[in-house]
N, C-alpha and C positions, 0 to 999 in steps of 0.2 A: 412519529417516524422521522426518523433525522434525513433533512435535506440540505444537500450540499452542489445543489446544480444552481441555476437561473446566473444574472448578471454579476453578484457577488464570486462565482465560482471563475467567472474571467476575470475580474478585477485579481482577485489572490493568484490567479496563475500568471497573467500578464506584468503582475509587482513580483513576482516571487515570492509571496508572503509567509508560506509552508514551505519551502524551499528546505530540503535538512541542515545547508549550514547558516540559515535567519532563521530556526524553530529548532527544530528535536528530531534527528532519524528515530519517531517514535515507534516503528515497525521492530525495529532493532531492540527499544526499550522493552517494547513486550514480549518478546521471542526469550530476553534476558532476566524480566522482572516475574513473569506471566502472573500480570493483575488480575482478580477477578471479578472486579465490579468496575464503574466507570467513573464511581468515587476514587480507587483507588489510583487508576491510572491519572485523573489527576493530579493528585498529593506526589505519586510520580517522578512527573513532569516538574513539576514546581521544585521538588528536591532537588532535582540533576540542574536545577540553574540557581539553587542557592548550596547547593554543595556538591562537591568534587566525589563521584561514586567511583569504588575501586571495578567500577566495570566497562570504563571509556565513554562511556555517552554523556555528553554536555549537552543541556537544553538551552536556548539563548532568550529565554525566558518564560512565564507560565499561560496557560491558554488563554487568560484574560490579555495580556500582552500581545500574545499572537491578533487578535479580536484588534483591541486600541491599533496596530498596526493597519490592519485591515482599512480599518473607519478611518485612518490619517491616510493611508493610499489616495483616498475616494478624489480627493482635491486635485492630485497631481493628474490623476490617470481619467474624472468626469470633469473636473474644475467648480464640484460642486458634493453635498452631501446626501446621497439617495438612501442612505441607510444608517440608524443609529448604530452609538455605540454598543447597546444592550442587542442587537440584532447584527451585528457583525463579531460580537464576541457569542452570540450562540452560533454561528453558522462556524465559527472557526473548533468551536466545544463538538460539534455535530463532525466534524473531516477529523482533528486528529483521535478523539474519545469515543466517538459511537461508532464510525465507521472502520477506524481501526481495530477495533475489539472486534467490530465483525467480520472484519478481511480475515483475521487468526482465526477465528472460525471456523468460515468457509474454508481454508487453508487447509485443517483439519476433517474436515466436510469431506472436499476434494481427494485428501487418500482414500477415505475409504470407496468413494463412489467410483474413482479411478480402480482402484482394489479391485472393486467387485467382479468390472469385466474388464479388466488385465488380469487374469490369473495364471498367467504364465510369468508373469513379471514381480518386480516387486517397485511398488511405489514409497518412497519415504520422505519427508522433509529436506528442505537444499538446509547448508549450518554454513556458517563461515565464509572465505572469499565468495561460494558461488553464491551464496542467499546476499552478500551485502553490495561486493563489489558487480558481480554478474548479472543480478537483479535476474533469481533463477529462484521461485516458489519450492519447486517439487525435481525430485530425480526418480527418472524410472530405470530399473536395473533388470537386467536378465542372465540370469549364471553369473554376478557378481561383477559385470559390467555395463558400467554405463552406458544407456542406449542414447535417452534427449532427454531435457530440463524441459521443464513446465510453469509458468506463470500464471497465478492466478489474478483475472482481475474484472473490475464491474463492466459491462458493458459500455458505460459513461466513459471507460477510458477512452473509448475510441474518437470520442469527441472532446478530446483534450488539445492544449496544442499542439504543432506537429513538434514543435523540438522536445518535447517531453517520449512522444513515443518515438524518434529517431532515437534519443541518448538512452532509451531501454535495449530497444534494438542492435543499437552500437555494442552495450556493456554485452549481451546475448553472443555476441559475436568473439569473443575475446574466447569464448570455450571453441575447446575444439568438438561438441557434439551441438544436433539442432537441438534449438528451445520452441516451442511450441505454446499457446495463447489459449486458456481455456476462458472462458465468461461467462459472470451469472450475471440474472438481471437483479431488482432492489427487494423479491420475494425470496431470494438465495437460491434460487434455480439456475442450472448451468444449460446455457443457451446450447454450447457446442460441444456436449461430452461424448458424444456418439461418434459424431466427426471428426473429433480431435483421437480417439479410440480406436477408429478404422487406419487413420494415419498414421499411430506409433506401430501399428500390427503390421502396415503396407509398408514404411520403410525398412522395416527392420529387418 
């Protein structure tokens, strides 16, 4: 099971280390490339930063890079080296390759479970400004208008730093309808879909 929490997961948030513009807005990659294996989505990656793809995405280097980054943070941010290199380029392999493959997933997970009890509505994937810039998962719609955007994400996010989930919030805010917060935990189980289901049906 790929893990991507413990002290490594604050070092790469507190460097910026995945940050999309020092790595690859790889959500964006797979939405566009849709890889099917996790061989693939690396070969990917490592294309989009050895060659210019007529699809916008620039990677700023390949997952082992993202990793060597990582391991070179260690010094600035402990003053010292608590994990190798082979163990900070798997943890960086594990955030944007396994977990990424599995957020789309879930993504796709999420319509239909959302589907099943909204049947009055129609659930479908965000595309374009609102999925990149708005950082908006899912749109639920009813009679062909938009009701609120949906975010899928792991439970872990909430224990992110606070400027990570302020600047989702900010982007959320830019639409003129609410966005709403679903979470699974690391079995793909969605903690709040009942609750978040009582809420699009009670605002609306």
């Amino acid at each position: 099971m790929a893990y991507t929490g413990g002290p490594l997961n604050e070092l790469n948030g507190k460097m910026g280390i995945s940050a999309p513009y020092k790595s690859v807005a790889v959500m964006k990659l797979i939405k566009i490339h849709q890889p099917k294996s996790k061989e693939e989505l690396v070969e990917l990656i490592k294309f989009h930063f050895e060659h210019n793809c007529k699809c916008g995405v620039k990677s700023q280097g390949t997952v082992e890079d993202f990793g060597r980054n990582l391991y070179n943070a260690q010094k600035t941010y402990w003053r010292e080296n608590r994990y190798t290199l082979k163990e900070c380029i798997q943890w960086e392999y594990d955030l944007f390759v396994v977990q990424s493959l599995k957020g789309g997933v879930v993504e796709k997970k999420a319509v239909i479970e959302l589907g099943n009890l909204l049947t009055a509505y129609k659930v479908s994937e965000a595309e374009g400004y609102l999925d990149e810039e708005l950082r908006i998962d899912l749109i639920i719609s009813s009679h062909q208008m938009e009701v609120c955007g949906v975010q899928v994400k792991p439970s872990t996010f909430l224990l992110m730093r606070r400027s990570i989930i302020t600047f989702n919030i900010a982007a959320n805010k830019k639409w003129d309808k609410p966005v709403y917060y679903l979470y699974y935990n690391e079995n793909e189980i969605f903690e709040n879909l009942h609750a978040l289901v009582n809420i699009i049906k009670k605002n609306d």
